[in-house]
N, C-alpha and C positions, 0 to 999 in steps of 0.2 A: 504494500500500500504506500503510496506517497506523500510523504511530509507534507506538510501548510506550514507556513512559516510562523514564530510568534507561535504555535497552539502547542499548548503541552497539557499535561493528562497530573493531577493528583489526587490519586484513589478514581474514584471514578470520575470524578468532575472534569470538563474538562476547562482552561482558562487563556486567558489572550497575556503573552507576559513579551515586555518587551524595553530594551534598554532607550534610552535617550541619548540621542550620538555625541552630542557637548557635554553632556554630564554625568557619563556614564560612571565613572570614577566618582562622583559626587554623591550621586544618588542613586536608593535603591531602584532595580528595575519596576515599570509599571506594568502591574498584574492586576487582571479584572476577569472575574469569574466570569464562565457564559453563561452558566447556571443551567448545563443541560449532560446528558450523560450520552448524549445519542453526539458517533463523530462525525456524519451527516451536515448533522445544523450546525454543530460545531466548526466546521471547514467554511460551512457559509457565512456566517459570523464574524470568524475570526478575519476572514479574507472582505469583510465589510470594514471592520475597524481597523485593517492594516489600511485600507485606501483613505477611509477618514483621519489617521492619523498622519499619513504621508500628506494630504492636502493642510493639516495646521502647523506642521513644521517646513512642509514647503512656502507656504505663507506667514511662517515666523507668526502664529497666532497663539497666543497664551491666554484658554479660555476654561472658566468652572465645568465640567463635566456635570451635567443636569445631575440630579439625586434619583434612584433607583425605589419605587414603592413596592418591596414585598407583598403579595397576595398567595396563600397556602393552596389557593384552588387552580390560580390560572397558570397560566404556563410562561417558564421565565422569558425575559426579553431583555437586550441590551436596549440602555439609557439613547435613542436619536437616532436608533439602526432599525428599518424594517426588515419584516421577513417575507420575502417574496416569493 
């Protein structure tokens, strides 16, 4: 099976983990759960927030990552990513 870049697996979960190229020595890598166990939606995902992040550092943009509302019934979702 082939890699997705940024996606790694703990325990089942799987998450988008990924360093900051100026700051990598500075600070920790940024890790955001996908909140799903399927690698599936996971690859879809993570390769959503690899382009969304690539357009705020290619545009030097330093912006709040909206806040994430838990719900136990629905089904998880990344914070400004659909799922299509």
């Amino acid at each position: 099976m082939q890699s997705v870049l940024y996606l790694t697996q703990r325990r089942e979960i799987f998450f988008f983990r990924r360093r900051l190229p100026e700051l990598s020595t500075e600070l920790s890598p940024i890790l955001v759960s996908l909140g799903t166990t399927d690698r599936r939606l996971a690859c879809k995902l993570c390769m959503r927030l690899t382009a969304h992040m690539d357009q705020m550092l290619d545009a030097r943009l330093h912006i709040d990552l909206p806040s994430r509302t838990f719900r136990p019934s629905s089904r998880p979702s990344c914070a400004g990513i659909s799922r299509r």
